[in-house]
C-alpha positions as CSV (number, residue, x, y, z in Angstrom):
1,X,0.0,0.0,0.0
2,X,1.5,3.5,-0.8
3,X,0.5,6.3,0.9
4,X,-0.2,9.9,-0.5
5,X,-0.6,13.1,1.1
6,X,-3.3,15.1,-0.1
7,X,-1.8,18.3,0.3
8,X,0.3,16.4,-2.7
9,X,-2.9,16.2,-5.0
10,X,-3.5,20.5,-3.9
11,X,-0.8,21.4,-5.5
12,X,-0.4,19.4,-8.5
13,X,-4.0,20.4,-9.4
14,X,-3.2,24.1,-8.6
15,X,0.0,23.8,-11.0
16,X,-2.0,21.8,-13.9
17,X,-5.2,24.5,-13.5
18,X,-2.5,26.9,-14.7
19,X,-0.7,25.0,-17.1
20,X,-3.2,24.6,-18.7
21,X,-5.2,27.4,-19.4
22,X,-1.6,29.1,-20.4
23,X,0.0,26.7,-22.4
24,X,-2.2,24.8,-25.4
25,X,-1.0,21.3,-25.9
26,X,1.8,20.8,-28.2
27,X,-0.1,18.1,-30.0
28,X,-2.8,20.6,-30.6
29,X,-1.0,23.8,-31.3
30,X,0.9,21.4,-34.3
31,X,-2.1,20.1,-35.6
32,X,-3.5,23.9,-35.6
33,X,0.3,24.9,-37.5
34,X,-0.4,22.3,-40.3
35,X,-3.9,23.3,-40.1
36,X,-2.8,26.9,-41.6
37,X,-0.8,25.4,-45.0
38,X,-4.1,22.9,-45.6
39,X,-6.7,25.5,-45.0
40,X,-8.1,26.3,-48.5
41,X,-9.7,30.0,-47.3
42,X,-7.9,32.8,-47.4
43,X,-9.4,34.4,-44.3
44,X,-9.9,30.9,-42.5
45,X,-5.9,30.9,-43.1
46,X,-5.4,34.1,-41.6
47,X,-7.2,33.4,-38.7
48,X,-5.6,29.9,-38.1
49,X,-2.5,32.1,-38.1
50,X,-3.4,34.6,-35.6
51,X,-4.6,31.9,-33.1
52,X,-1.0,30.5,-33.4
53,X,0.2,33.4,-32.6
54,X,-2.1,34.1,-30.0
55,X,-0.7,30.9,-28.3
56,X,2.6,31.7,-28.5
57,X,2.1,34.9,-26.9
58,X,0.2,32.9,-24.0
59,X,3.0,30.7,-23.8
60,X,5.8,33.2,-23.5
61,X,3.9,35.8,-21.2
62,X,2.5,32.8,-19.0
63,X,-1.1,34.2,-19.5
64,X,-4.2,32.8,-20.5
65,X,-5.2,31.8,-23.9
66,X,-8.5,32.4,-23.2
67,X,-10.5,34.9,-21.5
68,X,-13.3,32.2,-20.4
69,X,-10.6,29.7,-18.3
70,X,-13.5,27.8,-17.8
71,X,-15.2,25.2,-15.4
72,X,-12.4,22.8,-14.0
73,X,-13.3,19.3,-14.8
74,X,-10.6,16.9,-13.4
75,X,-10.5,13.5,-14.0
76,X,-8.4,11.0,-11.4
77,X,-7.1,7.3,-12.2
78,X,-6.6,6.3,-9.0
79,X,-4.6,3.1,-8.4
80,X,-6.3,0.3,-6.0
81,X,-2.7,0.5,-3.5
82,X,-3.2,3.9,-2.7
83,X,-4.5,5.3,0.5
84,X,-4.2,9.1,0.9
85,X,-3.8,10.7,3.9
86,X,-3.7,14.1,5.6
87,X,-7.7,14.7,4.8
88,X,-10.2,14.1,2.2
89,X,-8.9,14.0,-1.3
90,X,-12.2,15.7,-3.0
91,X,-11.9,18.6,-0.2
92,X,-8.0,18.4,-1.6
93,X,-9.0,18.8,-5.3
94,X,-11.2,22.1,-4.5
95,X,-8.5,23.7,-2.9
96,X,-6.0,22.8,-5.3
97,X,-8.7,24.3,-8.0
98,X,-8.9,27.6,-6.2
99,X,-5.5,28.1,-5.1
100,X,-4.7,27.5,-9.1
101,X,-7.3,29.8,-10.4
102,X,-7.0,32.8,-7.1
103,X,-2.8,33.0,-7.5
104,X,-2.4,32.2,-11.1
105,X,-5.1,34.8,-11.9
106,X,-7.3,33.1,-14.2
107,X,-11.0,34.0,-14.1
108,X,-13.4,32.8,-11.8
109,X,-16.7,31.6,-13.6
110,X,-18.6,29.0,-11.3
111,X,-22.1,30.2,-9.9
112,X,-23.1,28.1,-6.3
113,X,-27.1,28.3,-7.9
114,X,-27.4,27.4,-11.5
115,X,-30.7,29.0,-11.6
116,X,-31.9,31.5,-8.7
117,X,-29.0,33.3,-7.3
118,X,-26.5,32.6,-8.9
119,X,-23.5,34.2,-6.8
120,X,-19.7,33.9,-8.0
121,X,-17.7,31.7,-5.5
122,X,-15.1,33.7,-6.4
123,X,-12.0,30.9,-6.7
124,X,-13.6,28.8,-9.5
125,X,-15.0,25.6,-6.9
126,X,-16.3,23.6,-7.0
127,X,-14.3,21.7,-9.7
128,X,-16.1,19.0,-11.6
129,X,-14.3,15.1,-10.6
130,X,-14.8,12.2,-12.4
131,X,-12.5,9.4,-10.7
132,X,-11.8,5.8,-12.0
133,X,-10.1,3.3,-9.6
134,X,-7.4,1.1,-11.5
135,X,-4.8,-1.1,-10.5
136,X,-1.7,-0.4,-9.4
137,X,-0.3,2.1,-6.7
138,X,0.5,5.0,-9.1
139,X,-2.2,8.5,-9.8
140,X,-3.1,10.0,-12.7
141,X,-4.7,13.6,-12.6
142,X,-5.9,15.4,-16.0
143,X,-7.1,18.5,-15.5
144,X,-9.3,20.3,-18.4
145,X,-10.7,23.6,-17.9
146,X,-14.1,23.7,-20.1
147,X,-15.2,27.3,-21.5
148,X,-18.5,27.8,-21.9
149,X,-19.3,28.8,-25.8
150,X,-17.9,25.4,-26.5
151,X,-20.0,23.5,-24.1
152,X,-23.5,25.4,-24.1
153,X,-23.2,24.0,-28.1
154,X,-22.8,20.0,-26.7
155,X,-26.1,17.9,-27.1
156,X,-27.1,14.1,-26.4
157,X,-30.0,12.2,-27.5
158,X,-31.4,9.0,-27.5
159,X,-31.4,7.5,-30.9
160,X,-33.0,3.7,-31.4
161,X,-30.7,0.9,-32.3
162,X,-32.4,0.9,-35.7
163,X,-30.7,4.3,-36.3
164,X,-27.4,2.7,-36.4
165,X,-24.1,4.1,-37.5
166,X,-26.3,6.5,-40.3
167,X,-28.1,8.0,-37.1
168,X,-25.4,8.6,-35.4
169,X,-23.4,10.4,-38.2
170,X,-26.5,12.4,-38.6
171,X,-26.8,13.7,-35.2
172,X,-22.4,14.8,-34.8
173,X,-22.6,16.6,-38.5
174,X,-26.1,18.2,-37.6
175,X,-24.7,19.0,-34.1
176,X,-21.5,20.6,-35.4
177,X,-23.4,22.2,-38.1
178,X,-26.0,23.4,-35.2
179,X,-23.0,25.6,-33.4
180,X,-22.0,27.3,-36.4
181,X,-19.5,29.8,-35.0
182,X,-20.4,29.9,-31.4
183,X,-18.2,27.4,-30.1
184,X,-14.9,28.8,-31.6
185,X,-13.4,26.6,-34.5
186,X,-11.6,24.9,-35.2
187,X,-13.4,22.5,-32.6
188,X,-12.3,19.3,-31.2
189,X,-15.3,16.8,-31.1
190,X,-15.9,14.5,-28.2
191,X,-18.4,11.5,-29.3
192,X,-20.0,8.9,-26.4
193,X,-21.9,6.3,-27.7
194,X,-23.7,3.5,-25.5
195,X,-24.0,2.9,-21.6
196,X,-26.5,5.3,-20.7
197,X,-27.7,9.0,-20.7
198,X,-24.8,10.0,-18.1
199,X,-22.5,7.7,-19.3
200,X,-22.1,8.3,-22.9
201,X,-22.2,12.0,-21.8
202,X,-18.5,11.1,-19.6
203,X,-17.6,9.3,-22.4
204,X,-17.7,12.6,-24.5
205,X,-16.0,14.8,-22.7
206,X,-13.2,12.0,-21.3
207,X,-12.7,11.5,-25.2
208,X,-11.7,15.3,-25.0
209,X,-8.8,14.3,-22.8
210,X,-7.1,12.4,-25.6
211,X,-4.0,13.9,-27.9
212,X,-4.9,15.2,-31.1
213,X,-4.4,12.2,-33.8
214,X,-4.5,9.5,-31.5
215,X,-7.2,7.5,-32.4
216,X,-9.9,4.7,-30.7
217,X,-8.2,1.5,-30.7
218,X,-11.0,-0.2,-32.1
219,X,-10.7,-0.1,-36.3
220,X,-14.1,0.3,-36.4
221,X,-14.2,3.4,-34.4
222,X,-11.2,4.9,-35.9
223,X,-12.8,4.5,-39.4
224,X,-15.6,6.2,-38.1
225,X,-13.8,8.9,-36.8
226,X,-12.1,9.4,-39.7
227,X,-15.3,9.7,-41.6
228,X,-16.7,12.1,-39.2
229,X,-13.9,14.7,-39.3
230,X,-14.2,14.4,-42.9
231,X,-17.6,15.1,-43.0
232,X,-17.8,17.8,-40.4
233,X,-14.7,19.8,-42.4
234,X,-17.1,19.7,-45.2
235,X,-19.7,21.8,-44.0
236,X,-18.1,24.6,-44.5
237,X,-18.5,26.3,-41.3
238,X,-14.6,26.9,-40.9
239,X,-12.3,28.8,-38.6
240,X,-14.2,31.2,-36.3
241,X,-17.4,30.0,-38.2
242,X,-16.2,32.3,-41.4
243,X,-15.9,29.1,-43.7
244,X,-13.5,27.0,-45.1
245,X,-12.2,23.4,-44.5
246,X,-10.8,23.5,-40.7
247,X,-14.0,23.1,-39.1
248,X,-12.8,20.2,-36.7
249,X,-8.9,19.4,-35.7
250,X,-9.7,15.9,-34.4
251,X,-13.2,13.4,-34.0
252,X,-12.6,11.7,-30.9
253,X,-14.7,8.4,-29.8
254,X,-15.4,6.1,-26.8
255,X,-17.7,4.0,-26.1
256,X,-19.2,1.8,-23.8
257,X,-21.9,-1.7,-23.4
258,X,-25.2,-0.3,-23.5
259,X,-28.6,-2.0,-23.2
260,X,-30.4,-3.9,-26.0
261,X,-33.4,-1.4,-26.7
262,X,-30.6,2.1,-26.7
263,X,-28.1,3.5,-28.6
264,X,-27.1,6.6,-26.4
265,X,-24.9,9.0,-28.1
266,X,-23.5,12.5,-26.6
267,X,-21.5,15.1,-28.8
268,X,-19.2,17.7,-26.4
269,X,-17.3,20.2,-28.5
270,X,-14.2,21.6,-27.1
271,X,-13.3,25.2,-29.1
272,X,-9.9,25.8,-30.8
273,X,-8.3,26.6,-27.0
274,X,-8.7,22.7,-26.1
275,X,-7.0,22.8,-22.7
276,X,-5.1,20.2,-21.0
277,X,-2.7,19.0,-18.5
278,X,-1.9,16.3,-16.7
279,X,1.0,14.8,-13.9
280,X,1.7,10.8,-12.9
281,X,2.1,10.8,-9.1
């Protein structure tokens, strides 16, 4: 059994909240360089370029690359031969969530009523933890801060198994279509298909989590992904929803068992700022 001390998990999340929202993944930031010389709009190409740029200047200036820095969603693999110690590790999480978004001055966007009052905590807590126990002794923390323009354009549905794979091409093209501009493309496009509403919904945004390129490592669902970014760069809607042929950078998808009368599929769309970090502990 290894122990950890949560004070530990505090501080790598408070270092990853920032990392994050300053520094774009490399993976991404490449994809969005080639991305400029493949772009077949002139204006698309320009602004490809100046969101480069704009990461760059992040980069060097450690500041955010986006004004909206987000809802933090953190998501834990937590090995079966760990016990942490020192207090309780979701309490840990918050802290390390607000000491990361307070001192690293990035905004604060989380509301304590989603409907009545909704009054500004003020350090960006509660963060949003999804946790997975696996074996080992070892953790892994990724930590994705989730703007909002991307995720108010996310949808799920129910479709019937009859739909099949036609139905569920339908809904992600008609979903991306759907946003348009408003959730900053080039987008990355989480699918989750099967388990249940909830489920396929995690499965979306975990799919988020995964480098640019990398694909499912089922052939049948990296065809399909393959088909999908195709399909969604030919609608037309384009860099900063201005047209042209970088509507998507990636098509990401996971899925899961689901029961014999559903075919549960959730679309989350993460814009062109698709923040990550993560630490091995």
């Amino acid at each position: 059994m290894r122990e950890i001390d949560v004070k530990e998990i505090s501080a790598a999340v408070s270092r990853l909240c920032k990392e994050a929202c300053y520094y774009l993944p490399e993976d991404l930031l490449k994809k969005l360089k080639d991305s400029v010389k493949t772009e077949e709009s002139p204006l698309g190409r320009e602004i490809l370029g100046t969101i480069v740029e704009n990461a760059n200047l992040a980069k060097s200036k450690n500041v955010p690359v986006c004004q909206d820095t987000g809802l933090t969603v953190v998501f834990m693999e937590i090995g079966q031969e760990v016990h942490f110690t020192g207090g309780d590790l979701y309490t840990a999480i918050h802290e390390g969530v607000a000491d990361g978004y307070v001192n690293g001055y990035l905004r604060k966007s989380s509301v304590n009523d989603p409907l009545f009052v909704r009054k500004n905590t003020n350090d960006n807590t509660p963060g949003i933890i999804h946790t997975t126990i696996v074996p080992g002794e070892k953790v892994n923390i990724t930590v994705c801060p989730k703007g909002c323009g991307s995720e108010n354009m996310g949808a799920m549905k129910m479709l019937k198994p009859a739909d099949g794979v036609d139905g569920v091409i339908k809904f992600v093209v008609d979903t991306v279509r759907s946003a348009g501009p408003n959730p900053c493309p080039p987008v990355t496009v989480g699918v989750g298909i099967g388990g249940n509403m909830e489920r396929a919904a995690i499965l979306a945004k975990r799919s988020l989590t995964r480098k640019v390129g990398v694909h499912n490592a089922d052939p049948k669902y990296t065809e399909l992904e393959k088909q999908l970014l195709d399909l969604v760069n030919k609608t037309g809607v384009g860099p900063s929803g201005l047209g042209g042929t970088t509507t998507a950078v990636a098509v990401n998808i996971e899925y899961a068992p689901t029961h014999i009368g559903a075919l549960p599929v959730a679309v989350n769309l993460n814009c062109h700022a698709a923040r990550r970090a993560e630490i091995e502990i």
